[in-house]
N, C-alpha and C positions, 0 to 999 in steps of 0.2 A: 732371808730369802735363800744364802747360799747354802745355808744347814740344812733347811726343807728339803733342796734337790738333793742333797748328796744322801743322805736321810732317804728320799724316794729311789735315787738308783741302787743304793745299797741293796735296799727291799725288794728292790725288782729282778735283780742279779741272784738272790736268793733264796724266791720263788721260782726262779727258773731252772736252778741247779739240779733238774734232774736228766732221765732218759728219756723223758716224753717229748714226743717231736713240736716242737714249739711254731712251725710256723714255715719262713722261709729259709729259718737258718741265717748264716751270718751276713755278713756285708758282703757284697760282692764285688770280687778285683778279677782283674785279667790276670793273664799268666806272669804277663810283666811285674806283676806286682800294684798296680795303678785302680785305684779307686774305678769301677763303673757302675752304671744304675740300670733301674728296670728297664728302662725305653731304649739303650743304648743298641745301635746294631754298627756301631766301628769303637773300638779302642782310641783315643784321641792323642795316649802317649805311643803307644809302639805300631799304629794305625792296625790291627791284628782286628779282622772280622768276627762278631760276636753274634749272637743269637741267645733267645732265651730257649731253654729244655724244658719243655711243660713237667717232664717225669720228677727230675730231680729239685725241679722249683729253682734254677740256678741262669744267670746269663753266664755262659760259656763263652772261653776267646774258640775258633774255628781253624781246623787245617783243611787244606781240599783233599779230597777222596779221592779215590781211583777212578768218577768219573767227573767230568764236567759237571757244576751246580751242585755237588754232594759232597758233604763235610764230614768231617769227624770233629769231633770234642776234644781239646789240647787234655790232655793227663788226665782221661777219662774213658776207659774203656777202648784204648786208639786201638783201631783195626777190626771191630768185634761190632760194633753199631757207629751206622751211618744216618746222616738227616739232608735232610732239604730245604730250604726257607720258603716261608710261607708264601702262596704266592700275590698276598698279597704287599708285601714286602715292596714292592717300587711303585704302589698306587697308591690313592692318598691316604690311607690306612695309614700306611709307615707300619705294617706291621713286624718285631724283629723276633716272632716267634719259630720255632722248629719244627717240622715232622716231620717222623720217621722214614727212611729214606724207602720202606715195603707199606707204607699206608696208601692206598689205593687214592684217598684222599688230596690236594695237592695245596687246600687249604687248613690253618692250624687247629686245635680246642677251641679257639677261640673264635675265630674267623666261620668258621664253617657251623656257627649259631647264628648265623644272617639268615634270616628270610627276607628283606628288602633293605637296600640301600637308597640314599637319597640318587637325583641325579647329579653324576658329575661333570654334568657338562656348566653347571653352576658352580664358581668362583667359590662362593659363599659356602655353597653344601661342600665342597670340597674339603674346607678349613675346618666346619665344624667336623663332618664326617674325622677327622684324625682326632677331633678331641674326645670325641663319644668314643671310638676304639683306643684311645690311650684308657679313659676310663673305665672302659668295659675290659679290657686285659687285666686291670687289678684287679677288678673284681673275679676275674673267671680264674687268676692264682689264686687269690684268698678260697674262695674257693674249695679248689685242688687240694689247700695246703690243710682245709679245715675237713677232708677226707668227704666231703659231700657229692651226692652224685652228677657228672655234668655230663647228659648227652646231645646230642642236635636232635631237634624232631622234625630240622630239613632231610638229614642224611643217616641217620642214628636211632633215632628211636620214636619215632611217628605216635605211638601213644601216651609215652612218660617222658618225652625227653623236653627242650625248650627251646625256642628260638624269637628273633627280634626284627622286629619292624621299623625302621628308621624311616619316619615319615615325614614331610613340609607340608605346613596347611596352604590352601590354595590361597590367592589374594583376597580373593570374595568369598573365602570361608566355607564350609565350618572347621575350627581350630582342632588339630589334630591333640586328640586327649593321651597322655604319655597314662599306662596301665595295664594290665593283666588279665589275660584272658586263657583260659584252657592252656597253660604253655605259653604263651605267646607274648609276648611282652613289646610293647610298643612304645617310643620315642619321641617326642615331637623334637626338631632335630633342632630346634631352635633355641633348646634350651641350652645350647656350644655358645650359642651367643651371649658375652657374658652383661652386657648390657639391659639385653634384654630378660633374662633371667633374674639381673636384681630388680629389675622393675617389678616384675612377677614377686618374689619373696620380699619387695618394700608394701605392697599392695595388699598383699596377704598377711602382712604384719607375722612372717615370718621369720625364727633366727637363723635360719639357716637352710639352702638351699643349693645344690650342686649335681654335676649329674653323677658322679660315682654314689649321693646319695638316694638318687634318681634308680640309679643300678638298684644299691642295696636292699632299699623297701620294696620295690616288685617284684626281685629275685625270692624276697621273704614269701609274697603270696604263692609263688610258685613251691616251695620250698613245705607251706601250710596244706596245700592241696595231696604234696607229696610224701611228708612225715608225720602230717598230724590227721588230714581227714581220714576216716574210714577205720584207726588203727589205733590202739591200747592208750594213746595218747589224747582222744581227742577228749576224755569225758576230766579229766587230767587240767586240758588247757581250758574245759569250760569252767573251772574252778576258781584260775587264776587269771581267765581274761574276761571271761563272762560268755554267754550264749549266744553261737554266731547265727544259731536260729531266727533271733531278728531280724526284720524287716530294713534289710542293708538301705534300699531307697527311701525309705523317709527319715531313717537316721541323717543319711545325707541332707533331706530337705530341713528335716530340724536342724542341722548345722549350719548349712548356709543361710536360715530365716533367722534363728536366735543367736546363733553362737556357739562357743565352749563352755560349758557350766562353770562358774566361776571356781570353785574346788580343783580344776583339772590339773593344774602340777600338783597335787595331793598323793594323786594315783597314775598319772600317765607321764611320760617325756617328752609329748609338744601334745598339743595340746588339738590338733588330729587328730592323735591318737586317742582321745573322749568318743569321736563319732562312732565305733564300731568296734564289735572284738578281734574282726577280721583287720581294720587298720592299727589297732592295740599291737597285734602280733607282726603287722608289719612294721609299724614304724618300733618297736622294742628289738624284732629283728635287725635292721637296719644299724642298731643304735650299738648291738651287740657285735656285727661287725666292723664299726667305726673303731669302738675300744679293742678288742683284741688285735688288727692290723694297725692301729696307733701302739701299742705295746709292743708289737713285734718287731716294728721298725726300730722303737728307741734301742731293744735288745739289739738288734742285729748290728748296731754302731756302736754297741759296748760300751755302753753307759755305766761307768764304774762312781762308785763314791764310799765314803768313812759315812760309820753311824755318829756324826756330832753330837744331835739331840734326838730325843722319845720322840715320835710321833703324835697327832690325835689320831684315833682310831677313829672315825664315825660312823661304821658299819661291822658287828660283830656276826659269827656265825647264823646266830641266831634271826637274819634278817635275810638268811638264804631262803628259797624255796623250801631246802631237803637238808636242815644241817648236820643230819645222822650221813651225806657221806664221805669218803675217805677223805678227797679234797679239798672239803670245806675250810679249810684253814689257810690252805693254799690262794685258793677263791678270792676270799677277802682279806689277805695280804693286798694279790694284787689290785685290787677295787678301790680298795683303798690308799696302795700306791697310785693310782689313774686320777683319785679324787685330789690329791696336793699336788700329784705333777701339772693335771690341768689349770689350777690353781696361778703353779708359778709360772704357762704359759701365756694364761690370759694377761695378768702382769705386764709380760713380755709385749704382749700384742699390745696393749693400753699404751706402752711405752713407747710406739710407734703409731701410733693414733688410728689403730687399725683395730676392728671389730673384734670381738672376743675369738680367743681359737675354740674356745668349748664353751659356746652358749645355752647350756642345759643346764638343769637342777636332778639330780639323781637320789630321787627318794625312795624309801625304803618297798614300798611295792614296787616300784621300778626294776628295783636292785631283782628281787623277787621273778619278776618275768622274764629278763636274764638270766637267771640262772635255772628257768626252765629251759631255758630256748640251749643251755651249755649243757645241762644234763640230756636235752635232746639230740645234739649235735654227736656228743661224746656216746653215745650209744650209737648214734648211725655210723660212726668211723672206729667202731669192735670196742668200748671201753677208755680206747687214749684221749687224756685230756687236753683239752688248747689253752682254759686259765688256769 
């Protein structure tokens, strides 16, 4: 077990050894030197005010500005550029993001993609409400970091941009459906509850269920609407996902009356993923941002190790999309680093009698749809790659 990982960080240290921007960048400390994380908005060693920088993808420690509620950045451009904290920052968001101190705006990137909140005059919305914005903040870094476009179509961009609906079903119903529409991405806010959510993914005979991956799959549809319909890609993705031409609603009624065709991990990564090309491309989306910010993270902790033993390869170039281009080699390096570290995670979890941390099978068409969805990605942010 200990050869494999060190075997898998070596590989991944090595893959990474270029110039291309890999993500978030490193771990991040305060100035004091002290370990702190994404959600962090105080220093807990030298108690020093932090805030996350949407620009540079970094939590900063903060100095005060020349006025009241305006910061500067500790050993980053001091005096030259000023911020604000979000204002949603002391409500139950807990948001600890930045902007710019000349943004007309007074909410963050992040923040100011609400088009409805629950109410907070409810205890309960309250609670979850922070956990849907701790989750929706990852995802609108990963994001940022993966060069994709993020506007508000509350305040930003009305025809192309996105925004979100955080909804509670009423008592006597009807159950508010979490999904995508024009932009629009909607929440059932219930799904913060985590009780109630494994009940949903026990019931569903689902593996896996969360709401950052809740985020990920309907950010994907939005994401389809905006890089794939209408444009050089889309006849491209019908090749590899199949015809979204059909008839979205009875694909659904065929699923929920028969089922998944027994084949379905053959060709897809859950098994949703059979109903439609339209859900193929989201849930492979989703699946595609799962792996890349799970690799970025183990990177940014400096995951080092010695080559002990050879690895198994189980996915060669030849299982890419496009293995004619330049970083196809690079590609599945890391894919196949992701496939033994997951490995020695689940391991890890079984060891604690806790559900697998990677409960997927990643088969060769799979692999395949990812690495359209990276060749696509990597064109919409000018050529730089993220695997």
């Amino acid at each position: 077990m200990i050869n494999i990982f060190e075997s898998v960080v070596k590989r991944l240290t090595e893959a990474w050894r270029s110039e291309e921007p890999s993500g978030r960048g490193q771990s991040f400390r305060c100035d004091c030197g002290l370990p702190v994380y994404f959600r962090n908005s105080l220093c807990l060693g030298c108690k020093a005010p932090l805030g996350y920088e949407p620009e540079s993808l970094q939590v900063r420690a903060l100095l005060a500005g020349p006025k009241p509620d305006i910061w500067r950045i500790q050993g980053k451009n001091q005096g030259t550029r000023f911020w604000r904290r979000c204002e949603n920052l002391d409500s139950a968001a807990g948001c600890n993001w930045l902007v710019a101190a000349d943004d007309e705006d007074t909410l963050c990137v992040s923040c100011r993609l609400n088009n409805t909140i629950p109410n907070l005059d409810d205890a309960d919305n309250c609670r979850w409400w922070r956990k849907i914005e701790n989750a929706k903040r990852r995802l609108i870094s990963q994001l940022l970091s993966l060069g994709l476009p993020v506007k508000s179509k509350v305040s930003e961009d009305p025809e192309r941009g996105f925004m979100f609906d955080f909804l509670r079903s009423p008592e006597k119903g009807p159950r508010v459906q979490t999904g995508h529409a024009n932009g629009l991405i909607t929440l059932n806010v219930e799904e913060a509850d985590d009780s109630k959510r494994e009940k949903i993914r026990h019931d569903l005979h689902e593996p896996y269920r969360t709401l950052l991956g809740h985020f990920r799959h309907e950010i994907g549809h939005y994401y389809w609407d905006r890089l794939v319909a209408g444009t050089a890609w889309l006849e491209k993705f019908r090749g590899v996902f199949g015809d979204e031409r059909m008839d979205y609603a009875a694909a659904l009624k065929r699923n929920y009356e028969q089922g998944p065709p027994a084949n379905w991990a053959d060709h897809h990564i859950t098994s949703y993923a059979s109903v439609h090309p339209w859900e193929d491309w989201a849930e492979s989306w989703a699946h595609y941002m799962h792996v890349v910010d799970s690799l970025d993270t183990a990177l940014r902790f400096g995951l080092r190790g010695e080559d002990v033993e050879a690895a198994v390869e189980p996915f060669s170039v030849n299982d890419l999309y496009d293995p004619s281009v330049p970083d196809a080699q690079r590609v599945i390096l890391l894919v196949n680093s992701w496939v033994q570290l997951t490995t020695v995670l689940n391991e890890l979890a079984r060891s604690m009698g806790q559900h697998d941390f990677y409960p997927f099978v990643l088969s060769r068409p799979v692999l395949r749809k990812m690495h359209f969805i990276q060749m696509l990605v990597k064109e919409t942010r000018g050529g730089q790659s993220l695997i």
